[in-house]
Backbone bond lengths (Angstrom), bond angles and torsions (degrees), N, CA, C in turn:
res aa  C-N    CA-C-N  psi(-1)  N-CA   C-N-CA  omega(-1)  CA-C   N-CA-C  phi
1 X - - - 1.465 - - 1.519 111.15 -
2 X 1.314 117.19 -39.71 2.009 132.27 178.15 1.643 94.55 -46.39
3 X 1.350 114.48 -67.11 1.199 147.05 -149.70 1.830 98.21 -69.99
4 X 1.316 124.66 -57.33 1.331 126.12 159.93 1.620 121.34 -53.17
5 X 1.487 114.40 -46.63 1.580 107.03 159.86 1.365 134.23 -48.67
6 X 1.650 107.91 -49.43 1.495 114.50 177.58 0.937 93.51 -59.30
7 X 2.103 138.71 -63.20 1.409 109.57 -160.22 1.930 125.46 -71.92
8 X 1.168 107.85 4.58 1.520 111.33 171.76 1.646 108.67 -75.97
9 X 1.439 103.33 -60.34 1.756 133.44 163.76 1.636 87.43 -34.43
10 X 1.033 126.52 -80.10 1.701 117.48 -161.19 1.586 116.72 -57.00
11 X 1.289 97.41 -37.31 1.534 116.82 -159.95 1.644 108.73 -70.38
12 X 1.631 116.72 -39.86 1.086 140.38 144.12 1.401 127.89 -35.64
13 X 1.543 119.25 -76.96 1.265 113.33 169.50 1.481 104.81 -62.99
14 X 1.309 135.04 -51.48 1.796 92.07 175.00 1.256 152.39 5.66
15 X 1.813 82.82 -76.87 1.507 135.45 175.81 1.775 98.67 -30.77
16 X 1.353 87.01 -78.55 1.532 112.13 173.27 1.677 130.13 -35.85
17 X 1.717 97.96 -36.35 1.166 96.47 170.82 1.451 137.95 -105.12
18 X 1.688 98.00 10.54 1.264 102.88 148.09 0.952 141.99 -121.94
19 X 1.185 118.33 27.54 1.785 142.43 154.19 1.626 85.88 -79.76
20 X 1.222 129.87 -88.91 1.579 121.33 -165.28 1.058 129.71 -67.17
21 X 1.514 126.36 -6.12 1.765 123.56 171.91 1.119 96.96 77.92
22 X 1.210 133.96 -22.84 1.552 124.17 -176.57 1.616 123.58 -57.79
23 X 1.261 125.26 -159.97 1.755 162.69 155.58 1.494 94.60 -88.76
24 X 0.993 116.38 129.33 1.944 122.00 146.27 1.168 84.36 -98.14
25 X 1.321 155.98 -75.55 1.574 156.85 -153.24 1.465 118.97 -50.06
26 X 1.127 99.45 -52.77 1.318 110.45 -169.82 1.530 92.67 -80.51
27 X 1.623 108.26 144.23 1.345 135.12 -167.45 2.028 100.92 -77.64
28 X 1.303 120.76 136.35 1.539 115.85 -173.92 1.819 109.38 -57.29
29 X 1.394 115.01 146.62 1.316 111.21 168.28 1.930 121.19 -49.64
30 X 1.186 103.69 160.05 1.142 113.55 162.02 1.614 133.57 -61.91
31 X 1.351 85.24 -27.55 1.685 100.96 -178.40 1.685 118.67 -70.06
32 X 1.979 79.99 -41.60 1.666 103.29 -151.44 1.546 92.53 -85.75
33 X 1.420 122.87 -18.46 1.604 129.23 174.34 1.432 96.01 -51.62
34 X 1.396 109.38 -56.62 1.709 115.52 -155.56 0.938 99.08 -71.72
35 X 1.615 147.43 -18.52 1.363 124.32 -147.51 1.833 82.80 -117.89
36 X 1.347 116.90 3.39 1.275 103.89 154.64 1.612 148.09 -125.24
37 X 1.572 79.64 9.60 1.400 106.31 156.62 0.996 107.14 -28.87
38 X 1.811 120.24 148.37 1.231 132.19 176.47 1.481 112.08 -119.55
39 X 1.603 128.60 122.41 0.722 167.42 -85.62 1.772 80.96 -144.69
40 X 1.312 138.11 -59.56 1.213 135.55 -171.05 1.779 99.05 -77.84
41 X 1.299 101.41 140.17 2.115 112.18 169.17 1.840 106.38 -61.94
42 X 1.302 101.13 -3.28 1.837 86.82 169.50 1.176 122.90 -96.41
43 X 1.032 130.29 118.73 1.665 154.50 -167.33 1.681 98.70 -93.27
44 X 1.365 94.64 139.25 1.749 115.86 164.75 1.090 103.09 -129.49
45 X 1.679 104.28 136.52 1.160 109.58 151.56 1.746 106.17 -138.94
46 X 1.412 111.30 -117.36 1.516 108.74 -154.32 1.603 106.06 -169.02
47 X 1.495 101.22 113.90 1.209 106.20 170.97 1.494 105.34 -57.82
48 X 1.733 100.52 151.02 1.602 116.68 174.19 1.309 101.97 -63.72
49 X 1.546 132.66 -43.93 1.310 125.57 -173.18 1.127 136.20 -65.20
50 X 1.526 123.60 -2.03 1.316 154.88 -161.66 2.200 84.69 -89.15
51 X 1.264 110.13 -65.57 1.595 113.65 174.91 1.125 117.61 -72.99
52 X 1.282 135.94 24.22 1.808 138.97 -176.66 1.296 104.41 -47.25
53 X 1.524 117.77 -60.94 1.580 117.93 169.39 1.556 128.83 -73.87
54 X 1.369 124.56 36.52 1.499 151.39 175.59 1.301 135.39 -98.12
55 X 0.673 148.90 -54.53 1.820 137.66 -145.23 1.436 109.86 68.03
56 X 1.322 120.53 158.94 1.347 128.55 173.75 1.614 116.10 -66.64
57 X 0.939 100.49 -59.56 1.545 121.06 160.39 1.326 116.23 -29.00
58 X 1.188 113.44 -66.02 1.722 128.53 -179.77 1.237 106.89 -40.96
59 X 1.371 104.30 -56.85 1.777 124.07 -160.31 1.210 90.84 -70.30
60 X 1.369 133.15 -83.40 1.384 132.47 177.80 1.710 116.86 -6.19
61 X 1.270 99.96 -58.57 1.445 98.93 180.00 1.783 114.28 -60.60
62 X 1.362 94.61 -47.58 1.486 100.13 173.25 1.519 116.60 -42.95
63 X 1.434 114.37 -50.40 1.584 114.02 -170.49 1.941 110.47 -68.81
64 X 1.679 96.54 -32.39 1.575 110.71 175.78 1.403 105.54 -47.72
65 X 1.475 118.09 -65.29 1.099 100.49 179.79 1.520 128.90 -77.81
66 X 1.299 118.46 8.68 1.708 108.47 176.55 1.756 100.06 -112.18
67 X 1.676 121.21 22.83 1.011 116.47 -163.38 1.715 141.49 4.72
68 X 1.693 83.10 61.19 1.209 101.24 157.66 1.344 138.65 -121.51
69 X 1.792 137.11 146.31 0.968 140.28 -116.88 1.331 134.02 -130.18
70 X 1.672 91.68 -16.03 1.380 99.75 174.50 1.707 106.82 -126.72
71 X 1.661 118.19 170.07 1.253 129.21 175.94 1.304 116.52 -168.50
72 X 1.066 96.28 137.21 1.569 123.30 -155.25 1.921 91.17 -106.08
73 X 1.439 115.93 84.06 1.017 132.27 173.96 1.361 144.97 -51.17
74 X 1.036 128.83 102.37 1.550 145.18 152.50 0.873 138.55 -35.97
75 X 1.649 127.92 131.27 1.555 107.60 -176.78 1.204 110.85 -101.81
76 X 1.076 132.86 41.25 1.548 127.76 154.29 1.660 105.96 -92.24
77 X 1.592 127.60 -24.73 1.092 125.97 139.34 1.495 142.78 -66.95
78 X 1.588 117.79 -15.45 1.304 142.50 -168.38 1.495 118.26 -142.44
79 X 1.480 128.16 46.26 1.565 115.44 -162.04 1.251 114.61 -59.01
80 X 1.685 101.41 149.56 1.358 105.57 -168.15 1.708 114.62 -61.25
81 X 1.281 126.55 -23.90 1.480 128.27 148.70 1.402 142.68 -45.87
82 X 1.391 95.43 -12.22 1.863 110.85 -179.93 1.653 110.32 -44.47
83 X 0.903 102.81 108.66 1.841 109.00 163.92 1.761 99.35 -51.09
84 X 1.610 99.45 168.57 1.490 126.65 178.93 1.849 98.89 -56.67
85 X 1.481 112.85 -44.18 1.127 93.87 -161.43 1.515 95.96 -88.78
86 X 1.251 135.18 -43.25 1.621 122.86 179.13 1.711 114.13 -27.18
87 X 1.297 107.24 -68.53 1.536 137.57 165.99 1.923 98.31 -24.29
88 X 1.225 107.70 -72.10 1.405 108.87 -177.35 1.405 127.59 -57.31
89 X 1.484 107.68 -30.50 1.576 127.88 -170.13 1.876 75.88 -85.00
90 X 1.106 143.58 -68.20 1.396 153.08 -152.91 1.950 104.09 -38.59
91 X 1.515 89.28 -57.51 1.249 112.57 -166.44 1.857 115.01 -60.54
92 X 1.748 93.35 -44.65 1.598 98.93 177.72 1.785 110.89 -86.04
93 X 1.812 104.43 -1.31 1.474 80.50 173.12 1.868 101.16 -79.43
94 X 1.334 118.78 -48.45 1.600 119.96 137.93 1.928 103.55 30.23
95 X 1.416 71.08 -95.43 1.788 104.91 -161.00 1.758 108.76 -37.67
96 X 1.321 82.98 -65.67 1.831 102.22 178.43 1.868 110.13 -42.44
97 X 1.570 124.15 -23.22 0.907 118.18 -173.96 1.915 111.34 -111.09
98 X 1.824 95.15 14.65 1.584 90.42 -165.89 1.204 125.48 71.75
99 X 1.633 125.16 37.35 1.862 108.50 -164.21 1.184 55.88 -145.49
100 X 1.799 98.25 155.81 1.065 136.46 158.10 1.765 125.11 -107.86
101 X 0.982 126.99 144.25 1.624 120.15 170.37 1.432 109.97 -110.69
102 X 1.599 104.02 115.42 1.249 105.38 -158.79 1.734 106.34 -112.91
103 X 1.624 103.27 -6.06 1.538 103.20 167.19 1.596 109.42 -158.91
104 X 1.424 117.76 179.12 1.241 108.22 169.96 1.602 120.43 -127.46
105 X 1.279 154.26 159.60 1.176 146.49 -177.48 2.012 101.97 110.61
106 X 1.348 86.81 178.99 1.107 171.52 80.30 1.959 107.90 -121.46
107 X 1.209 111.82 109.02 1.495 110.13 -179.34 1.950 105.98 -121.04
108 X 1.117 79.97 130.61 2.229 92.33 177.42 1.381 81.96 -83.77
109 X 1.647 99.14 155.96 1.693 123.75 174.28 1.274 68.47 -159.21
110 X 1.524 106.23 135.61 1.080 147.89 149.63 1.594 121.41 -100.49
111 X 1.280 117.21 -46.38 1.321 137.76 -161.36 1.726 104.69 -121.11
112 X 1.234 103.02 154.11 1.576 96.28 177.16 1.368 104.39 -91.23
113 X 0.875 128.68 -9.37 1.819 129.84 167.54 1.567 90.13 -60.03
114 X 1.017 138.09 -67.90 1.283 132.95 -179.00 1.915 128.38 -63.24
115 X 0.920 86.63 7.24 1.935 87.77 167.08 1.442 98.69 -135.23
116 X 1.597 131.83 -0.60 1.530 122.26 135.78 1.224 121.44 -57.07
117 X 1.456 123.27 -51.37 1.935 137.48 168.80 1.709 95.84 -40.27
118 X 1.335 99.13 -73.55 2.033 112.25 179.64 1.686 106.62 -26.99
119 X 1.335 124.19 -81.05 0.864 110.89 -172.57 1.955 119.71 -61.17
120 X 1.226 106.80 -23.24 1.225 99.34 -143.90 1.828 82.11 -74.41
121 X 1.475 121.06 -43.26 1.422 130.98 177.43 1.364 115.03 -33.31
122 X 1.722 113.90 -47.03 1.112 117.80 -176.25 1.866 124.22 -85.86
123 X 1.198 85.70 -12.10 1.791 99.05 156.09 1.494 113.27 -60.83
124 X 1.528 106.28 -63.82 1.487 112.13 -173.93 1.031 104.22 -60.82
125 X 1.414 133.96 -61.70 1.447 118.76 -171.43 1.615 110.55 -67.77
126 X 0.867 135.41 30.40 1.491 134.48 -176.27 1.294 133.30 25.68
127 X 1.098 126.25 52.42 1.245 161.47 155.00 1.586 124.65 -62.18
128 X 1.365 121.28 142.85 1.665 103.78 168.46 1.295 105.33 -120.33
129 X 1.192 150.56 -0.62 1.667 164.13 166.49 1.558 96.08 -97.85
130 X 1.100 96.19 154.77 1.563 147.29 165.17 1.505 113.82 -150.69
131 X 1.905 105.41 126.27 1.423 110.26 172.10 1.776 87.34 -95.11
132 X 1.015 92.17 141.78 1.915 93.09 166.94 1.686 104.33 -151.34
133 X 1.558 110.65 177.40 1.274 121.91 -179.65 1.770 96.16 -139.97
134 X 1.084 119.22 98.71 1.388 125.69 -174.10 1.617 88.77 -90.98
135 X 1.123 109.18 -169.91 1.492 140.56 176.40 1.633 112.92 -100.08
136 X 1.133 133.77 128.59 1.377 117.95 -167.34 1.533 102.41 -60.34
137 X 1.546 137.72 -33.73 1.384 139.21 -145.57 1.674 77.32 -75.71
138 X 1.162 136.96 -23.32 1.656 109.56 -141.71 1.751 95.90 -115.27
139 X 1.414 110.51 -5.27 1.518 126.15 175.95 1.392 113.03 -25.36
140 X 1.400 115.40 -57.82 1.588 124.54 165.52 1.228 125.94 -69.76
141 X 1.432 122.04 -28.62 1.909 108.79 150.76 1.052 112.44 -90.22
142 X 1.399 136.21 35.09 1.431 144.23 158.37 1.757 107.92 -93.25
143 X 1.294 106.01 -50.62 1.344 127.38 165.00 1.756 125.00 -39.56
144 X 1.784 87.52 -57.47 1.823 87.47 177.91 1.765 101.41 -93.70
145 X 1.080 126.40 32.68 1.591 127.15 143.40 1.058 101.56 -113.46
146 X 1.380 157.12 -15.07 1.173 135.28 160.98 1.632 106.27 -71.96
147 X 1.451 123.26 -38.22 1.554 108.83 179.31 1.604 110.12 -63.97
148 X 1.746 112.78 -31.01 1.495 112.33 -172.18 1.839 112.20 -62.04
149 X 1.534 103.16 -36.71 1.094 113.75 172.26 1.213 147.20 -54.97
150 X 1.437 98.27 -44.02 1.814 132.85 -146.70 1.722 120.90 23.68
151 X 1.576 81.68 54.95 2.240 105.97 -179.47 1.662 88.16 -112.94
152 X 1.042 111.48 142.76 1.396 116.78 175.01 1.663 104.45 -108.41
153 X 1.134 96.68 159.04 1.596 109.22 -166.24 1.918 109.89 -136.78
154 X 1.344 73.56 120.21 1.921 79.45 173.89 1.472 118.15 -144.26
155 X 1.667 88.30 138.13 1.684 104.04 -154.16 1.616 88.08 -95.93
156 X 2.049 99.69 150.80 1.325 110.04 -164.59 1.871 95.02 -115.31
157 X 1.288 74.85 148.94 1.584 83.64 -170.21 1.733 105.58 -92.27
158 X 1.511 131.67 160.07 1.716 116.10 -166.82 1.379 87.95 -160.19
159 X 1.510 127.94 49.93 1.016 135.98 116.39 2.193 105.47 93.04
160 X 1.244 102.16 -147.77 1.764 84.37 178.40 1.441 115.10 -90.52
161 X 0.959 128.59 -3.12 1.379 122.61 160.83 1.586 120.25 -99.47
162 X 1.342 110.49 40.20 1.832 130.51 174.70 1.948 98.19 -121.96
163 X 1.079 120.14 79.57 1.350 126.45 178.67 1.697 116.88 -59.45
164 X 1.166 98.57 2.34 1.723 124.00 176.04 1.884 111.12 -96.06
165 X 1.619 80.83 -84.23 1.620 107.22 -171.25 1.369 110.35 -96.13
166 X 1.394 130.74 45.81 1.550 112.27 178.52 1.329 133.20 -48.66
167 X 1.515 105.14 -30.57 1.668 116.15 -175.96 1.407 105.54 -152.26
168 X 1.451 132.65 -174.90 0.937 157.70 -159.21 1.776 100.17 -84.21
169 X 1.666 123.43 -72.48 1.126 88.02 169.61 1.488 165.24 -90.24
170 X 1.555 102.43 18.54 1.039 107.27 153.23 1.413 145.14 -93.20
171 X 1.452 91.35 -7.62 1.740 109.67 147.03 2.116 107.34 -50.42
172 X 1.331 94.68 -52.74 1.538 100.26 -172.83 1.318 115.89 -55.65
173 X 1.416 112.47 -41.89 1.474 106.86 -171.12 1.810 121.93 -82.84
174 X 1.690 111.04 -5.27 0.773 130.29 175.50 1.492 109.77 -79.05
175 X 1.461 123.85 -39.34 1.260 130.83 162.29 1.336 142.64 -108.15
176 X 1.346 100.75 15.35 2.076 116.39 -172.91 2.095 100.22 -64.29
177 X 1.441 107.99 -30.25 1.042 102.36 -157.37 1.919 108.19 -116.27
178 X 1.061 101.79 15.73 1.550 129.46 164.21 1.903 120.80 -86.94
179 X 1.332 107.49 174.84 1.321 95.35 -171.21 1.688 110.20 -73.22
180 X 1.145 128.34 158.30 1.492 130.02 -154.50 1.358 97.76 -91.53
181 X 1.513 135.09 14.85 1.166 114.31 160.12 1.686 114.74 -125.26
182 X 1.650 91.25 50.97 1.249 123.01 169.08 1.767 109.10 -117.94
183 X 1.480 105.89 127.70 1.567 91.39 -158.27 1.949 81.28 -162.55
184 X 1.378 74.91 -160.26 1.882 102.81 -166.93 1.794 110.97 -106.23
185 X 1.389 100.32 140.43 1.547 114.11 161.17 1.497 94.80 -103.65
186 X 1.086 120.44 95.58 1.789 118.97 -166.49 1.886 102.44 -105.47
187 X 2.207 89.70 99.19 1.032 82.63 -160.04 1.966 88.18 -91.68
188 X 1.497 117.36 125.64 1.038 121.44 -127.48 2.520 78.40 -95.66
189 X 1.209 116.17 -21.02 1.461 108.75 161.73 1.200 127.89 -52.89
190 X 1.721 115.13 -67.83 1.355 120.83 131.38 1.194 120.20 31.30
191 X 1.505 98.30 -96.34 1.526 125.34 -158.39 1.811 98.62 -67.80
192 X 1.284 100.26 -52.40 2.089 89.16 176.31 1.228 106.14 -90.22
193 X 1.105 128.04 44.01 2.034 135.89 153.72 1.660 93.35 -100.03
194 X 1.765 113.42 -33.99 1.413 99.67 -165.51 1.942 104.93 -110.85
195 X 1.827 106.20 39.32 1.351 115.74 159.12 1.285 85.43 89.21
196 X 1.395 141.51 -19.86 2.018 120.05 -153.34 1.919 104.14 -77.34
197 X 1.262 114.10 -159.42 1.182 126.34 -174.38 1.683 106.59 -127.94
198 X 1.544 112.70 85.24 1.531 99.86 -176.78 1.457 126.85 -88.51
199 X 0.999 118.29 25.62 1.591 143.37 154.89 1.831 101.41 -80.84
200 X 1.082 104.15 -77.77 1.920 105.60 169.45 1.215 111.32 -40.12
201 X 1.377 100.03 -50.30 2.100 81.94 -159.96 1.190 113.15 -92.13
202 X 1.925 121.74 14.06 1.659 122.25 -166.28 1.769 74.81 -103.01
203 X 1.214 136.12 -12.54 1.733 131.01 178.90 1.386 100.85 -107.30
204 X 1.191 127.04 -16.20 1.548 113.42 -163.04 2.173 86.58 -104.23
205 X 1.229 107.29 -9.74 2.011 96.93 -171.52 1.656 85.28 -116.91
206 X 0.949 128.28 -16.66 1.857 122.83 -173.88 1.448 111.27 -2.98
207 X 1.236 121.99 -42.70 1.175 118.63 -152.12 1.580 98.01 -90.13
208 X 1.365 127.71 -16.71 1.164 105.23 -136.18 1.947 85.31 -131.54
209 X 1.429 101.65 1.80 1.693 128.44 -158.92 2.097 88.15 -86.59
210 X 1.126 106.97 114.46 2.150 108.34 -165.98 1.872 87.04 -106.70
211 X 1.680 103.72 -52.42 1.327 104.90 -169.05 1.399 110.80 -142.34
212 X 1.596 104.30 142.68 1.589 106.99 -174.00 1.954 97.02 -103.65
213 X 1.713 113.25 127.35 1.278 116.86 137.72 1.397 117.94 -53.64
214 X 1.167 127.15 131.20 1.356 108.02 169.09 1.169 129.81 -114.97
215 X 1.372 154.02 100.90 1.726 156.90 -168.92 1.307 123.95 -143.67
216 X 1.379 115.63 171.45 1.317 119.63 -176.07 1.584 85.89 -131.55
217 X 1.573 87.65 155.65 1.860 99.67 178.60 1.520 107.10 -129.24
218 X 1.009 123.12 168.17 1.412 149.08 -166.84 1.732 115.47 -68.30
219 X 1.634 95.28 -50.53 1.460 116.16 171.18 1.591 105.48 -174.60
220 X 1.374 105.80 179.20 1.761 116.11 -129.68 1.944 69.15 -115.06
221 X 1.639 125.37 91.47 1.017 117.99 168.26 1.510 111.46 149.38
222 X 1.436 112.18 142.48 2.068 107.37 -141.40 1.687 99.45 -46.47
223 X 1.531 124.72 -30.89 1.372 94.99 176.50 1.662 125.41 -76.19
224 X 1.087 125.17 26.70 1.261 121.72 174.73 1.349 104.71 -85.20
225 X 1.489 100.87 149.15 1.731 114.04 -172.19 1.525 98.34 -115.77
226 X 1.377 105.80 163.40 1.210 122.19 158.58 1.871 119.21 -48.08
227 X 1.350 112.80 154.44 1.717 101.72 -169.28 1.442 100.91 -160.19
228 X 1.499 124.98 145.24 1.635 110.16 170.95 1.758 100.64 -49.25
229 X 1.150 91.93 158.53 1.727 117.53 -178.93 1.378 96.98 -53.16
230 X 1.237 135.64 -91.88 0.942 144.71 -169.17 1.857 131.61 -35.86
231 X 1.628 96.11 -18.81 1.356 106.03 177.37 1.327 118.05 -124.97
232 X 1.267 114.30 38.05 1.669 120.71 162.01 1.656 131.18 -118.85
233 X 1.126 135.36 174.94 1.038 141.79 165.19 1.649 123.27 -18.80
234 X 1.103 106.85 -44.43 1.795 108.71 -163.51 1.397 103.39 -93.79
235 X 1.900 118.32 136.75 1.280 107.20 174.12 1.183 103.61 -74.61
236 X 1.748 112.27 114.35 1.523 125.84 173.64 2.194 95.68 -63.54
237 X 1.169 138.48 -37.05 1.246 138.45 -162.45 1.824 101.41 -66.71
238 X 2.066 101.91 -48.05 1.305 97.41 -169.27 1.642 114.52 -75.42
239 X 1.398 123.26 12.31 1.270 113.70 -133.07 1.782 74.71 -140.64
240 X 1.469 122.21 -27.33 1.243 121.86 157.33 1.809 122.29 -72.73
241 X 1.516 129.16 -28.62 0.659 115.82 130.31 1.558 165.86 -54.42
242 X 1.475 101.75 -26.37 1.284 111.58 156.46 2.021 133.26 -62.89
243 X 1.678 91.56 -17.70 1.060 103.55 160.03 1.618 133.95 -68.34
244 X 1.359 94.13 -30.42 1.389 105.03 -173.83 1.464 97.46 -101.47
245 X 0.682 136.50 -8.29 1.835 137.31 155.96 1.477 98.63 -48.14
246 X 1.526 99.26 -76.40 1.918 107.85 -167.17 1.560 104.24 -77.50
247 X 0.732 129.36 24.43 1.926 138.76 165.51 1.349 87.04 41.03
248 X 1.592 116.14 71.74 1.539 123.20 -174.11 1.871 89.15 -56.00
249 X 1.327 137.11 134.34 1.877 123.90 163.88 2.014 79.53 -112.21
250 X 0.879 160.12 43.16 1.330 143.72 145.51 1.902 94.14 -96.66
251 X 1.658 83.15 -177.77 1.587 101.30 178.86 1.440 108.46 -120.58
252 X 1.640 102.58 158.24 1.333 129.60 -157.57 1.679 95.78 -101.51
253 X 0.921 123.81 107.73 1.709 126.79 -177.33 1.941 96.93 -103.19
254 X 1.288 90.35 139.66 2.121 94.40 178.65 1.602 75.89 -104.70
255 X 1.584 78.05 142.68 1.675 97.66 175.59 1.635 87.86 -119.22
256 X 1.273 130.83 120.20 1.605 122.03 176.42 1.232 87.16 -119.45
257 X 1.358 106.54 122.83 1.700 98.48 169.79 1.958 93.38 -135.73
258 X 1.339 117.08 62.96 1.643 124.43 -170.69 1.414 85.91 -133.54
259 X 1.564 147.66 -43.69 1.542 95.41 162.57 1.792 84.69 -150.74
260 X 1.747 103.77 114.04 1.320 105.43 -176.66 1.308 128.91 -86.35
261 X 1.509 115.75 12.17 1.097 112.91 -159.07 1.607 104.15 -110.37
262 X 1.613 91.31 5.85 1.932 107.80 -169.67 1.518 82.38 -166.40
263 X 1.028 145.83 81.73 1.335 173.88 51.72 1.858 106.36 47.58
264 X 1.014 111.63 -84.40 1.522 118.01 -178.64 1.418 135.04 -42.33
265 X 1.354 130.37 -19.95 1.330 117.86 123.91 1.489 163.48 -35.23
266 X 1.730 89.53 -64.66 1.762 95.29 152.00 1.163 135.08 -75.29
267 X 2.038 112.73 -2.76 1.099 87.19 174.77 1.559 109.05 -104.21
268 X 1.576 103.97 -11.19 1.551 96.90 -176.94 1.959 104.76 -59.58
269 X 1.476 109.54 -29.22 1.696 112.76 -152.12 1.782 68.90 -73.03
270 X 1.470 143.90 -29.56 1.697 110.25 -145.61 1.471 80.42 -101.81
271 X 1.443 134.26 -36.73 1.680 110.41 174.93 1.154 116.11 -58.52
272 X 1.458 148.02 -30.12 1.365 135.04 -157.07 1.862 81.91 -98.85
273 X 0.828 148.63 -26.06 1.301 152.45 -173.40 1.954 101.46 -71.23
274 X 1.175 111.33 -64.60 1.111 129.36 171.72 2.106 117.26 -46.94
275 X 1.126 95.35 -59.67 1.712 124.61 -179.14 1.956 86.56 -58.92
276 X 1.274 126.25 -59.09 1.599 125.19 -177.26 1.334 122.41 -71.23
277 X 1.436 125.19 -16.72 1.514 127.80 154.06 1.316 97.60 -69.16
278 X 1.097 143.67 -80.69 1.432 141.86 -153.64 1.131 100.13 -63.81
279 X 1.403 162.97 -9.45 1.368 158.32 132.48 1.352 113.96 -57.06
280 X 1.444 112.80 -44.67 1.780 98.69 173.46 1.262 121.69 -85.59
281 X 1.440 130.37 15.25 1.359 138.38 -155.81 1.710 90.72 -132.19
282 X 1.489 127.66 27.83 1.409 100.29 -176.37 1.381 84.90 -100.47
């Protein structure tokens, strides 16, 4: 199965590199970074789960070429056991490619032994977020490790088949009255698989909104699938403006989970899709 991925992974960037003349390998210039710097305070990056079938390495290249920068980390790339030096070696392979890791999770806790591990992981790796899915009973010793910490934690919502977290506001009401750096991974597909309005509720939870999943779905109901950005249901334009209403300062992670085993298409077509609303919307 390794051996069939790399040759799709190779066969692909090829592809890629002779339509663009470029390096897939080689890390983007310094120059050519700047001259594509983005000009708007909203940041993309990329859920870890989007590369489940990857290597670190792999992915890396993947983000190189869609120059993007951040990742919201996984432990099938990062196990929660990593010694100081794994963690460190982890971070500068990171570096070398320009990406930053700016959180870790989506992580299940079941047990409170396990959102002691959660936080304590996300200490070491130096992080200030955690996406997690606690248990509602443990919401309030979720709370006084986030005060012990001062890491904020935001629970992700997974739509109508999450008998917990279906959407955003009942994520909210579970935490409106907890400490305020208890909040949402507002995975905003999700939320219109389970009928809501994620244009409304990314202005109506603002405050409480740490990190955006980002996707488009098929249709507004549990069979809707994941879809490039640009060709689903949700106005991706009105829903980019609403960002810039609430001066979203978190990051926008693409969660593509429509075909993971060849990933790099849909997600390059939904970042450059994504990256051109927020340029025509200034």
């Amino acid at each position: 199965m390794n051996s069939r991925r790399n040759f799709i992974l190779k066969s692909l960037f090829g592809l890629s590199a002779v339509y663009t003349g470029t390096s897939l390998i080689a890390p983007v210039s310094g120059q050519t970074r700047k001259s594509l710097a983005h000009k708007s305070p909203i940041r993309l990056g990329i859920a870890g789960y989007s590369f489940v079938n990857f290597n670190l390495e792999q992915s890396l290249i993947m983000m190189r070429r869609m120059d993007i920068r951040y990742l919201s980390i996984k432990d099938f790339h990062l196990p929660y056991k990593s010694t100081t030096e794994e963690i460190s070696a982890f971070h500068k392979q990171l570096s070398e490619s320009n990406v930053k890791g700016y959180a870790v999770g989506p992580i299940y806790m079941k047990k409170r032994e396990e959102i002691d591990n959660a936080f304590e992981y996300a200490k070491r790796v130096g992080v200030n977020l955690i996406i997690g899915i606690p248990e509602v009973k443990d919401l309030e010793y979720v709370a006084e490790k986030v005060k012990a910490y001062d890491i904020r934690y935001a629970i992700h919502n997974h739509g109508p088949e999450d008998k917990i977290y279906p959407n955003a506001t009942v994520v909210y009401n579970h935490i409106k009255n907890l400490d305020g750096r208890m909040g949402l991974c507002f995975d905003m597909g999700h939320n219109v698989r389970d009928a809501q309005d994620s244009v409304k509720d990314l202005i109506r939870y603002k405050d409480r909104i740490f990190d955006i999943h980002l996707k488009n779905v098929t249709t507004a109901n549990a069979e809707g699938n994941t879809c490039e950005l640009g060709r689903g249901i949700i106005d991706i334009p009105k829903f980019v403006s609403g960002l810039k209403k609430i001066k979203y300062l978190g990051v926008c992670s693409l969660e593509f989970e429509k075909d993971m085993k060849d990933p790099l298409a849909g997600l390059a077509e939904s970042a450059g899709y994504f990256n051109g609303v927020v340029a025509a919307g200034k």
